[in-house]
C-alpha positions as CSV (number, residue, x, y, z in Angstrom):
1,X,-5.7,6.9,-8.2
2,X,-4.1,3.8,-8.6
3,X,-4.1,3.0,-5.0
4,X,-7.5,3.6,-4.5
5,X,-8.3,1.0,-7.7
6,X,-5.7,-1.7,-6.2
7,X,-7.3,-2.0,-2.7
8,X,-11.2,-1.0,-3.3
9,X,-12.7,2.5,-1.5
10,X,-13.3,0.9,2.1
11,X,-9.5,-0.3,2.4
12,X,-8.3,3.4,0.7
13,X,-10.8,5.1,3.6
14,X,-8.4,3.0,6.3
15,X,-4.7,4.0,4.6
16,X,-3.2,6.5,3.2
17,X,0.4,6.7,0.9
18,X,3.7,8.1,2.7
19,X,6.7,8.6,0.7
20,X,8.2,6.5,-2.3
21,X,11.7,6.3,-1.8
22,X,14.3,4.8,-3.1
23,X,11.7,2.3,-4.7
24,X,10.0,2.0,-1.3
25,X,6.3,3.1,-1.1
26,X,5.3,3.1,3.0
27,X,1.6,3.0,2.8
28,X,0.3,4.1,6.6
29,X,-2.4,1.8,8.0
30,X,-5.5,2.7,10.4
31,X,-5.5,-0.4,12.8
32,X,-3.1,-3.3,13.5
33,X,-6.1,-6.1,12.0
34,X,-5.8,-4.4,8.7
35,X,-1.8,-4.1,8.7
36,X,-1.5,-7.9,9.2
37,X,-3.8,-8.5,6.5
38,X,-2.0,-6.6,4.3
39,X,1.1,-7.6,5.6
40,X,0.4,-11.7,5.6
41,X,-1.8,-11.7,2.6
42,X,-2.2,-8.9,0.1
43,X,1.7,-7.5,0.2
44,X,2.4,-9.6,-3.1
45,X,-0.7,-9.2,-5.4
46,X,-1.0,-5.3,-4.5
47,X,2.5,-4.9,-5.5
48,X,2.1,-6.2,-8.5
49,X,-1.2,-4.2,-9.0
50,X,0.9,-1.1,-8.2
51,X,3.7,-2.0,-10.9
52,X,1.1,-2.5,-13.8
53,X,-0.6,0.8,-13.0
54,X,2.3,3.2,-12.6
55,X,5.3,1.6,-14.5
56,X,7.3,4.6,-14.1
57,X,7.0,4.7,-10.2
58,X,9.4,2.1,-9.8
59,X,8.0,0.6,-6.8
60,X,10.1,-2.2,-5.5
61,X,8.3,-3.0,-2.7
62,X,5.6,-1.8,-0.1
63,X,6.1,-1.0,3.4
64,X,3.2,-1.0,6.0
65,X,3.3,0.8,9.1
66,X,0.7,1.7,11.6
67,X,-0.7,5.1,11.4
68,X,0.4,7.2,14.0
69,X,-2.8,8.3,16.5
């Protein structure tokens, strides 16, 4: 899975993909250290990652939220 490959198996085990819509992929994050990190520092390179790897998703842009307990 392209996810998976973009952010290695121990970030994958923390997050899992919501829905792609409207060229907005919400990716649901296990704890608020790992949303700001992903958030302040990865949003841009895993983006781009995501747009080489599945060209026909149309992914504009990532959205992060916390994953609901």
């Amino acid at each position: 899975m392209a996810w998976r490959e973009a952010v290695g198996e121990d970030m994958a085990a923390q997050t899992s993909l919501g829905q792609l819509r409207r060229g907005v992929l919400t990716v649901e994050v296990a704890s608020a250290p790992l949303l700001a990190e992903l958030v302040g520092f990865r949003q841009d390179e895993l983006l781009t990652e995501l747009r080489e790897r599945c060209p026909r998703e149309a992914i504009a842009s990532l959205r992060f939220q916390r994953r609901r307990a």
